[in-house]
PyMOL Python script that loads the backbone (N, CA, C, O; Angstrom):
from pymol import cmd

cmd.read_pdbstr("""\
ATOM      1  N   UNK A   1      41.143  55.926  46.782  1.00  0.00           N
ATOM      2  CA  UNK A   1      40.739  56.723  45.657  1.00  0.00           C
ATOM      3  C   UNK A   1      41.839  56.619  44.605  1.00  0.00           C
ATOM      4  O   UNK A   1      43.018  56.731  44.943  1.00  0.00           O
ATOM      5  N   UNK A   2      41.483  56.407  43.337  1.00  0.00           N
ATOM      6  CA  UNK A   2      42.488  56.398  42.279  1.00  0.00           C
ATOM      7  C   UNK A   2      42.018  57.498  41.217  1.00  0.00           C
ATOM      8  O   UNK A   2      40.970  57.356  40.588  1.00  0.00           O
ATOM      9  N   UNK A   3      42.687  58.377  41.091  1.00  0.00           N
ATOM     10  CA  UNK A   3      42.300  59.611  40.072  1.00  0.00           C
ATOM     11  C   UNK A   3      43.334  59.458  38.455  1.00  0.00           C
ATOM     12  O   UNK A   3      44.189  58.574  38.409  1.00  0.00           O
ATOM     13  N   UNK A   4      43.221  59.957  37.811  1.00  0.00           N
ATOM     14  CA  UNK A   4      44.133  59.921  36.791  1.00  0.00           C
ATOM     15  C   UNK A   4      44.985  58.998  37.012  1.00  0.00           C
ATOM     16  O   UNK A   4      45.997  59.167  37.692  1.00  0.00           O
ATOM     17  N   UNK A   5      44.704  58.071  36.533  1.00  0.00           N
ATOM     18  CA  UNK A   5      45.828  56.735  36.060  1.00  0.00           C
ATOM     19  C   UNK A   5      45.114  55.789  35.658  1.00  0.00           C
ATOM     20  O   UNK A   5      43.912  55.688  35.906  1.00  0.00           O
ATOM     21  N   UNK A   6      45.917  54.833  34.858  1.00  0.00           N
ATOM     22  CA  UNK A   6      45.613  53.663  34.189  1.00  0.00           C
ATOM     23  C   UNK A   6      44.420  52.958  35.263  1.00  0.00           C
ATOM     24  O   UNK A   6      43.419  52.668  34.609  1.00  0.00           O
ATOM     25  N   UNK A   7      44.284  52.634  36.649  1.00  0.00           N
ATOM     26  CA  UNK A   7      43.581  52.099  37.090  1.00  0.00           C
ATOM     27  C   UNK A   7      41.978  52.498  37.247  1.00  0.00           C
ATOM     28  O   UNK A   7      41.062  51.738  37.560  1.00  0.00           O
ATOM     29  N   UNK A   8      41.923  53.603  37.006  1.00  0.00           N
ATOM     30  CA  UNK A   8      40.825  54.608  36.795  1.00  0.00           C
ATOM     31  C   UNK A   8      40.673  54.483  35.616  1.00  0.00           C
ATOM     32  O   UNK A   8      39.490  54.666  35.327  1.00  0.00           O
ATOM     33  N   UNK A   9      41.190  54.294  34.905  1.00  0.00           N
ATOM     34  CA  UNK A   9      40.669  54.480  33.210  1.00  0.00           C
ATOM     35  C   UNK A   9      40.291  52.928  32.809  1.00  0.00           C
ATOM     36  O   UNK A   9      39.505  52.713  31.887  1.00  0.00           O
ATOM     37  N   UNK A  10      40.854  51.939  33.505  1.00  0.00           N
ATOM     38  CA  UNK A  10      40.188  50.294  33.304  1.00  0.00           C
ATOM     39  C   UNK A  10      38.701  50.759  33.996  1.00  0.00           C
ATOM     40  O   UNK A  10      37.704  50.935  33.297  1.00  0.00           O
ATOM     41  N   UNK A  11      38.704  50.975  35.867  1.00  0.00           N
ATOM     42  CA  UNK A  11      37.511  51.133  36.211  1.00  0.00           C
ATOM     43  C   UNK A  11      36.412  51.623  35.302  1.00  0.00           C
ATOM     44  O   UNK A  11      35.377  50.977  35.134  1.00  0.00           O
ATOM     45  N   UNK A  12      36.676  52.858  34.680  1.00  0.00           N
ATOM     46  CA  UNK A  12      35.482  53.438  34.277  1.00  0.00           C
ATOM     47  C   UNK A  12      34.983  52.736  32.891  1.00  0.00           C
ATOM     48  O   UNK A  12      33.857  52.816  32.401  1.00  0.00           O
ATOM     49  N   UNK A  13      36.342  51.884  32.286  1.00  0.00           N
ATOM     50  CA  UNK A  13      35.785  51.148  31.193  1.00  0.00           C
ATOM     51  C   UNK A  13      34.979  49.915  31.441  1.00  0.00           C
ATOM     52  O   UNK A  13      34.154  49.567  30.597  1.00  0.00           O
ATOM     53  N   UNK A  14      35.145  49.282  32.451  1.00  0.00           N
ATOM     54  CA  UNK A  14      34.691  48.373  32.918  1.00  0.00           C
ATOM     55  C   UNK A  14      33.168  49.235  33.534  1.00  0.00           C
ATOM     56  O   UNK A  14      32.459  49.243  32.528  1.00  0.00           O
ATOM     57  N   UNK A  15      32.830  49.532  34.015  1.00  0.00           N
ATOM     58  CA  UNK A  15      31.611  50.565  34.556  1.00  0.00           C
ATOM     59  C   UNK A  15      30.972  50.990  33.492  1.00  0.00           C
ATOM     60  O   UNK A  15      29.751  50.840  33.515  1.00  0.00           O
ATOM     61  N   UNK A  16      31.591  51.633  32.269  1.00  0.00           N
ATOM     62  CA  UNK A  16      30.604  51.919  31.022  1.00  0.00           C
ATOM     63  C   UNK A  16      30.176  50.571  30.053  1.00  0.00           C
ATOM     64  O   UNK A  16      29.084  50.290  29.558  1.00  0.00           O
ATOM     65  N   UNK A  17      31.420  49.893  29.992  1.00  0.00           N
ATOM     66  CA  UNK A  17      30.734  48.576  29.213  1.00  0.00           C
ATOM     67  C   UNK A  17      30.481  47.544  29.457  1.00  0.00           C
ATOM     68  O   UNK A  17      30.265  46.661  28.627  1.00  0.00           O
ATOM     69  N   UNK A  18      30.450  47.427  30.676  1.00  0.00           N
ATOM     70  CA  UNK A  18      30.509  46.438  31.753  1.00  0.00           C
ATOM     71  C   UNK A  18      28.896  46.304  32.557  1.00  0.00           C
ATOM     72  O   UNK A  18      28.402  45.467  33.313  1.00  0.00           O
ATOM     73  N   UNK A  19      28.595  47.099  32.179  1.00  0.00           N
ATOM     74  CA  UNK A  19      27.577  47.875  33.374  1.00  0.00           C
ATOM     75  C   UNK A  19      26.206  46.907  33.619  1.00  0.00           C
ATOM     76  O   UNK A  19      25.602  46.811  34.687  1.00  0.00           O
ATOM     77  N   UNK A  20      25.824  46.114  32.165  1.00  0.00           N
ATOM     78  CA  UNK A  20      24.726  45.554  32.597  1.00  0.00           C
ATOM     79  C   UNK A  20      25.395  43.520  33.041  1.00  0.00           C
ATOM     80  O   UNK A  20      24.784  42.522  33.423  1.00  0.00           O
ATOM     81  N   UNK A  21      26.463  43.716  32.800  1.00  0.00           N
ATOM     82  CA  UNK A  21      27.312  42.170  33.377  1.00  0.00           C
ATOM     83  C   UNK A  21      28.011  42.399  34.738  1.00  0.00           C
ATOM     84  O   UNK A  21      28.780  41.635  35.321  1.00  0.00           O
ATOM     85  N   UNK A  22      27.640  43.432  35.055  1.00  0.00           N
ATOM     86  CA  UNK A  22      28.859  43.515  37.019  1.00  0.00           C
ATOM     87  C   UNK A  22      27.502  43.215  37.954  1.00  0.00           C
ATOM     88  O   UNK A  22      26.372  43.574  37.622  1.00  0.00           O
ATOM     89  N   UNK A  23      27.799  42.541  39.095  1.00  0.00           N
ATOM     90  CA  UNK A  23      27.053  42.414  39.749  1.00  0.00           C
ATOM     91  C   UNK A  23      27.112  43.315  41.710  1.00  0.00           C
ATOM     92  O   UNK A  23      26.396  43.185  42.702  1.00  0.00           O
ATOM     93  N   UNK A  24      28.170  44.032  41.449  1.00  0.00           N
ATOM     94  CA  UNK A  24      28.284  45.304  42.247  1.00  0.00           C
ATOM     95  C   UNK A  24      29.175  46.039  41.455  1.00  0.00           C
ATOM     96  O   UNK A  24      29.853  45.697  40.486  1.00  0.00           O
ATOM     97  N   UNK A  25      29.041  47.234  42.106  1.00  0.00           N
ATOM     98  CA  UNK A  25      29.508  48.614  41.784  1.00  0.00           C
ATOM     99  C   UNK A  25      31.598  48.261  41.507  1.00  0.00           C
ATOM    100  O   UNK A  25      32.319  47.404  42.020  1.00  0.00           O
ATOM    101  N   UNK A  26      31.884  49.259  40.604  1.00  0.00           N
ATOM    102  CA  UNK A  26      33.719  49.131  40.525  1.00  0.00           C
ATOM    103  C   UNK A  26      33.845  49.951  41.911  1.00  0.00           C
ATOM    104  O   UNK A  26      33.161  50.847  42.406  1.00  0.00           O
ATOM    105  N   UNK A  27      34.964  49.292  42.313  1.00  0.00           N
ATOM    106  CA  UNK A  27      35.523  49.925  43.357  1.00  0.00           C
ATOM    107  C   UNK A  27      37.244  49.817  43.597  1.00  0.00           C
ATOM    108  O   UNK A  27      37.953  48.850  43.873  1.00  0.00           O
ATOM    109  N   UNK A  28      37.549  51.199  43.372  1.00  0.00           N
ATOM    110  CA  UNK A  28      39.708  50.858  43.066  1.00  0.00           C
ATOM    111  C   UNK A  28      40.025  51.064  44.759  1.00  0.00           C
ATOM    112  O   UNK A  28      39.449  51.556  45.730  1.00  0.00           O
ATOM    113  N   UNK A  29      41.077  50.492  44.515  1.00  0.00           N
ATOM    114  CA  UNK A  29      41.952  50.717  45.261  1.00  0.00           C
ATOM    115  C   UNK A  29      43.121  50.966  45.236  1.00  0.00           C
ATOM    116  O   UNK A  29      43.839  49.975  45.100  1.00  0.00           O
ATOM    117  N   UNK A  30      43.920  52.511  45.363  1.00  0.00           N
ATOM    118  CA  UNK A  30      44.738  52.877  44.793  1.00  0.00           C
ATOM    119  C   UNK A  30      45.251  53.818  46.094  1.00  0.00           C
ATOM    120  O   UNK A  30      44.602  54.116  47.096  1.00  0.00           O
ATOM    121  N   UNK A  31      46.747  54.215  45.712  1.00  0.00           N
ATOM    122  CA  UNK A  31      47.438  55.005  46.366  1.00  0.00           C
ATOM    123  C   UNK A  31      46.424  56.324  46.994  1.00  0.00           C
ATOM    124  O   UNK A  31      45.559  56.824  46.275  1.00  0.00           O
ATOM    125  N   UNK A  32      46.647  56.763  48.322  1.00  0.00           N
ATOM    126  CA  UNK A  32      46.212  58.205  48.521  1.00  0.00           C
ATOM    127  C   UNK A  32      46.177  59.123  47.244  1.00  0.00           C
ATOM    128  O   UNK A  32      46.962  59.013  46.303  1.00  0.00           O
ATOM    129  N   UNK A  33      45.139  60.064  47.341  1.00  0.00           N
ATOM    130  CA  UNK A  33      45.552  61.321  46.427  1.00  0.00           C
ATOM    131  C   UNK A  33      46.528  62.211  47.397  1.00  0.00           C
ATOM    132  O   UNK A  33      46.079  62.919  48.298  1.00  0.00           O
ATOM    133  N   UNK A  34      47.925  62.081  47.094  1.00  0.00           N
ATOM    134  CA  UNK A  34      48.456  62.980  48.160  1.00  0.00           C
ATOM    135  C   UNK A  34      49.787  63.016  47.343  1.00  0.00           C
ATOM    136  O   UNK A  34      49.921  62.080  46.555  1.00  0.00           O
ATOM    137  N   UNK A  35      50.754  63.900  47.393  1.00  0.00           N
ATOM    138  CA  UNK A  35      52.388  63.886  46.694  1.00  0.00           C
ATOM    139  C   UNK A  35      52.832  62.573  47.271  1.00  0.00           C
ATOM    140  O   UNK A  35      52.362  61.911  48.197  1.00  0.00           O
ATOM    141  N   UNK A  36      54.101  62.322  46.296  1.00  0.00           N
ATOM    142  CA  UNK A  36      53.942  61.286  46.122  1.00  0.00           C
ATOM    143  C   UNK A  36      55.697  61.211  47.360  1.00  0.00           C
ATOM    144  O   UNK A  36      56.702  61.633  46.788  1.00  0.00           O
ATOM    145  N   UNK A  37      55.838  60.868  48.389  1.00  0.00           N
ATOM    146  CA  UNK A  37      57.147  61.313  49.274  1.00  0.00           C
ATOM    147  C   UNK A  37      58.424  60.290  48.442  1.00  0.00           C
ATOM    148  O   UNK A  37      58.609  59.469  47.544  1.00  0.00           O
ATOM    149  N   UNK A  38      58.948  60.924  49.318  1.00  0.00           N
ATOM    150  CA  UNK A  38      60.877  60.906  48.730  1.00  0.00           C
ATOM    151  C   UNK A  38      61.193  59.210  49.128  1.00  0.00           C
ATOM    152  O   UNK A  38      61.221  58.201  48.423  1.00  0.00           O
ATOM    153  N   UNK A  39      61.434  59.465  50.775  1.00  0.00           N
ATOM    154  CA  UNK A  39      61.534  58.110  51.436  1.00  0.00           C
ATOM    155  C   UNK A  39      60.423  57.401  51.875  1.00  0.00           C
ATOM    156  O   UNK A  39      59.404  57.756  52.468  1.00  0.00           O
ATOM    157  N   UNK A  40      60.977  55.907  51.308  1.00  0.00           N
ATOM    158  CA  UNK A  40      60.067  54.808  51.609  1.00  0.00           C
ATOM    159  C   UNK A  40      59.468  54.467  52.697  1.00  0.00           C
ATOM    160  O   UNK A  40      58.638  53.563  52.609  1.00  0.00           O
ATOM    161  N   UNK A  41      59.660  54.940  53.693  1.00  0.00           N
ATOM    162  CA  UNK A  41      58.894  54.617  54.769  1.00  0.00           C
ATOM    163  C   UNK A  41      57.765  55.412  54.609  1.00  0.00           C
ATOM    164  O   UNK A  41      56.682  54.833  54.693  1.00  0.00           O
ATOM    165  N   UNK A  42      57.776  56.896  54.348  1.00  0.00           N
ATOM    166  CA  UNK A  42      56.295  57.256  54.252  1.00  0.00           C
ATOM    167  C   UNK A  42      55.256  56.646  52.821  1.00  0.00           C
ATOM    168  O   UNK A  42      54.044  56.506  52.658  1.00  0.00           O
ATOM    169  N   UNK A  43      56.174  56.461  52.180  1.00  0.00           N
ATOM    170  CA  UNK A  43      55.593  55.853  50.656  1.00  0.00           C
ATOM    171  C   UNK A  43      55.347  54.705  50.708  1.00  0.00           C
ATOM    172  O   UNK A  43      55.154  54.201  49.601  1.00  0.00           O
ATOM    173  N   UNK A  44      55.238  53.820  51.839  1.00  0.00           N
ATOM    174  CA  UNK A  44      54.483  52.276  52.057  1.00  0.00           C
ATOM    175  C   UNK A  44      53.675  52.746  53.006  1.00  0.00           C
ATOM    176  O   UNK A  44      52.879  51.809  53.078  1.00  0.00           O
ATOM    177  N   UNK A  45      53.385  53.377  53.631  1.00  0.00           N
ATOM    178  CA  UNK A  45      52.031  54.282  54.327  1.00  0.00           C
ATOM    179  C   UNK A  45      51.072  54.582  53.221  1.00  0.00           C
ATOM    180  O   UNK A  45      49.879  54.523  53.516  1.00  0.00           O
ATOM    181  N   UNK A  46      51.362  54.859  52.136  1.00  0.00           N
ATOM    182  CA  UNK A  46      50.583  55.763  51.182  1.00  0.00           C
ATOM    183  C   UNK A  46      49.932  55.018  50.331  1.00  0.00           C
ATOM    184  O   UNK A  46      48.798  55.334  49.971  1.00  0.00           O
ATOM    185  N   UNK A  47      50.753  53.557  49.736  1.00  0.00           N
ATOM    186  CA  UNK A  47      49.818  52.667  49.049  1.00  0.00           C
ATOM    187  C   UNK A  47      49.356  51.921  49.458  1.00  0.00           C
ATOM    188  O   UNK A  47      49.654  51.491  50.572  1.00  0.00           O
ATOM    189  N   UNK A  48      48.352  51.409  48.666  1.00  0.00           N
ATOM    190  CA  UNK A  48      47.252  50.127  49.425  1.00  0.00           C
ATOM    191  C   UNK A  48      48.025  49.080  49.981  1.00  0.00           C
ATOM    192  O   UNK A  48      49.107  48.815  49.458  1.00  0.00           O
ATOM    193  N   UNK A  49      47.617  48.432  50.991  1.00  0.00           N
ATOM    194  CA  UNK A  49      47.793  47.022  51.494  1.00  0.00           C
ATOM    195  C   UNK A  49      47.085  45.880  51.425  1.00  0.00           C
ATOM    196  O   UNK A  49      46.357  45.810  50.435  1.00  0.00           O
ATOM    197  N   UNK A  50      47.066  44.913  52.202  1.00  0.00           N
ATOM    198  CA  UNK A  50      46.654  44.291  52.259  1.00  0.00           C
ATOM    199  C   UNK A  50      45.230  44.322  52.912  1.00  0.00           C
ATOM    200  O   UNK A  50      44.283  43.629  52.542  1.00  0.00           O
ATOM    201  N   UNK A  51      45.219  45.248  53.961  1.00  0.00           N
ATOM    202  CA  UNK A  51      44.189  45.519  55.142  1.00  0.00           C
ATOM    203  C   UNK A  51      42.824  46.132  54.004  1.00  0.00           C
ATOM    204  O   UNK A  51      41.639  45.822  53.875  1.00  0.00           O
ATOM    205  N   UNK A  52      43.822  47.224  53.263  1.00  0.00           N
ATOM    206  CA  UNK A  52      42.672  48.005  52.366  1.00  0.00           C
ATOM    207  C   UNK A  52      42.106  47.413  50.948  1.00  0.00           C
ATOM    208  O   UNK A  52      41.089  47.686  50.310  1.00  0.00           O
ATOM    209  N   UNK A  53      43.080  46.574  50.735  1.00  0.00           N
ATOM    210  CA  UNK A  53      42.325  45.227  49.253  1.00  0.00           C
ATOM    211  C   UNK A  53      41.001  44.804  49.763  1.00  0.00           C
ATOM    212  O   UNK A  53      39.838  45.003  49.413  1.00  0.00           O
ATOM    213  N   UNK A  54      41.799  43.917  51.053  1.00  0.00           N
ATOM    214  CA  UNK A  54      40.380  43.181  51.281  1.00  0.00           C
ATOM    215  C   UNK A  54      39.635  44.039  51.837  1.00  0.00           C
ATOM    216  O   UNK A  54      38.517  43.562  51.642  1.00  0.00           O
ATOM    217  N   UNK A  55      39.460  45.229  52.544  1.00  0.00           N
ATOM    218  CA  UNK A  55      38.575  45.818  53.181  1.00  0.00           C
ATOM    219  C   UNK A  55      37.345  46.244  51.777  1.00  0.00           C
ATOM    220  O   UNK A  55      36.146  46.323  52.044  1.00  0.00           O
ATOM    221  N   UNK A  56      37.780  46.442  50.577  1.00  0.00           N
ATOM    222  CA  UNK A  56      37.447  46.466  49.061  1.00  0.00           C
ATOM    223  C   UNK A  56      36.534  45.723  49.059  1.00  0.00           C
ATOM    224  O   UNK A  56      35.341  45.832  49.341  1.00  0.00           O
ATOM    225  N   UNK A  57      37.511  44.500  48.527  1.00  0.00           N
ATOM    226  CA  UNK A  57      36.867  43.217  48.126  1.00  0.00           C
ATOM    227  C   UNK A  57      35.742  43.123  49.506  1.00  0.00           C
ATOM    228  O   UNK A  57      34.522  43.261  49.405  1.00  0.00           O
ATOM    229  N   UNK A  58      36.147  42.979  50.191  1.00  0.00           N
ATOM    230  CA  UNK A  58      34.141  42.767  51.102  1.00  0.00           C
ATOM    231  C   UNK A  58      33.549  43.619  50.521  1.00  0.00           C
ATOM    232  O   UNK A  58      32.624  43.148  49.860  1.00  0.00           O
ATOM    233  N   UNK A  59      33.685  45.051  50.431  1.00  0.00           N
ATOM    234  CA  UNK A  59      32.535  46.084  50.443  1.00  0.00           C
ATOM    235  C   UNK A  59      31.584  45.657  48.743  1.00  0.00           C
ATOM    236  O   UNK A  59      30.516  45.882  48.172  1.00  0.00           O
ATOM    237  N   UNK A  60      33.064  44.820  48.537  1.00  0.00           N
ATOM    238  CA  UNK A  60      32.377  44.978  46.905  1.00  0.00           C
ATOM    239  C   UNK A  60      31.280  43.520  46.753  1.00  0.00           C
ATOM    240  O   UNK A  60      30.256  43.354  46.090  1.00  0.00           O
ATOM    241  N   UNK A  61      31.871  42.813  47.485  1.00  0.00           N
ATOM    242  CA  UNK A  61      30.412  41.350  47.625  1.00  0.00           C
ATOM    243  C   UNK A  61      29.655  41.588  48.850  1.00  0.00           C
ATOM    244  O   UNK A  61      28.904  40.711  49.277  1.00  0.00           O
ATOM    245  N   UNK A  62      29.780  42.602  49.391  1.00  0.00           N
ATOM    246  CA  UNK A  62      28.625  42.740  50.512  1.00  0.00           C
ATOM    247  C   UNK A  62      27.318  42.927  49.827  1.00  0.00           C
ATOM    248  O   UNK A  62      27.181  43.746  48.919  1.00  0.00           O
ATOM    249  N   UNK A  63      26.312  42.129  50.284  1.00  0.00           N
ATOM    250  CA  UNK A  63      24.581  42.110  49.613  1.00  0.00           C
ATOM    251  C   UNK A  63      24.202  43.407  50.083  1.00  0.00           C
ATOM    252  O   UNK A  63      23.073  43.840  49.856  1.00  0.00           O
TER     253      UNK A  63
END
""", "prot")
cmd.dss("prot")
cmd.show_as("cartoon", "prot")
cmd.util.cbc("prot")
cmd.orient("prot")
Protein backbone atom coordinates (compact mmCIF):
# COMPACT_ATOMS: atom_id res chain seq x y z
CA UNK A 1 0.00 0.00 0.00
CA UNK A 2 1.38 3.46 -0.81
CA UNK A 3 -0.64 6.40 0.78
CA UNK A 4 0.49 9.99 0.55
CA UNK A 5 3.54 10.16 -1.50
CA UNK A 6 4.83 10.88 -4.78
CA UNK A 7 4.16 7.21 -5.80
CA UNK A 8 0.48 7.48 -5.18
CA UNK A 9 0.14 10.67 -6.79
CA UNK A 10 1.94 9.19 -10.29
CA UNK A 11 -0.54 6.06 -9.69
CA UNK A 12 -3.62 7.97 -9.56
CA UNK A 13 -2.40 10.18 -12.47
CA UNK A 14 -1.73 7.46 -14.49
CA UNK A 15 -5.36 5.79 -13.50
CA UNK A 16 -7.21 9.15 -14.29
CA UNK A 17 -5.48 9.83 -17.61
CA UNK A 18 -4.35 6.80 -18.40
CA UNK A 19 -7.46 4.95 -17.95
CA UNK A 20 -8.71 4.18 -21.41
CA UNK A 21 -4.68 3.16 -22.61
CA UNK A 22 -3.79 0.66 -19.38
CA UNK A 23 -4.52 -2.66 -19.99
CA UNK A 24 -4.80 -3.73 -16.13
CA UNK A 25 -5.54 -1.98 -13.12
CA UNK A 26 -2.35 0.48 -11.29
CA UNK A 27 -1.02 -1.38 -8.71
CA UNK A 28 2.01 0.31 -6.17
CA UNK A 29 4.16 -1.12 -4.38
CA UNK A 30 5.34 0.72 -1.58
CA UNK A 31 6.63 0.66 1.98
CA UNK A 32 4.08 -0.67 4.82
CA UNK A 33 1.71 2.00 6.16
CA UNK A 34 3.44 1.71 9.50
CA UNK A 35 6.17 4.40 11.43
CA UNK A 36 8.81 4.56 9.85
CA UNK A 37 11.76 2.56 12.59
CA UNK A 38 15.09 3.96 13.75
CA UNK A 39 17.33 0.82 12.91
CA UNK A 40 17.84 -0.74 9.69
CA UNK A 41 17.20 -4.00 10.26
CA UNK A 42 13.57 -3.44 10.96
CA UNK A 43 13.43 -0.77 8.09
CA UNK A 44 14.48 -3.43 5.30
CA UNK A 45 11.53 -5.57 6.68
CA UNK A 46 9.28 -2.65 5.94
CA UNK A 47 10.09 -1.84 2.28
CA UNK A 48 9.28 -3.65 -0.76
CA UNK A 49 11.54 -6.33 -2.16
CA UNK A 50 12.07 -8.17 -4.54
CA UNK A 51 9.57 -11.10 -3.54
CA UNK A 52 6.76 -8.23 -3.37
CA UNK A 53 7.68 -6.32 -6.98
CA UNK A 54 7.27 -9.32 -8.68
CA UNK A 55 4.51 -10.76 -6.65
CA UNK A 56 2.88 -7.10 -8.30
CA UNK A 57 4.03 -7.39 -11.52
CA UNK A 58 2.19 -10.99 -11.93
CA UNK A 59 -0.96 -9.82 -10.29
CA UNK A 60 -0.80 -6.97 -12.66
CA UNK A 61 -0.49 -9.26 -16.15
CA UNK A 62 -2.51 -11.96 -14.71
CA UNK A 63 -5.67 -12.44 -17.42
Amino acid sequence: MGKFGVGAELAAVAAEEGVWNLDAPVIRVAAEYTPVPYAPSPERVRLPDQQRTADAVRRSVRP
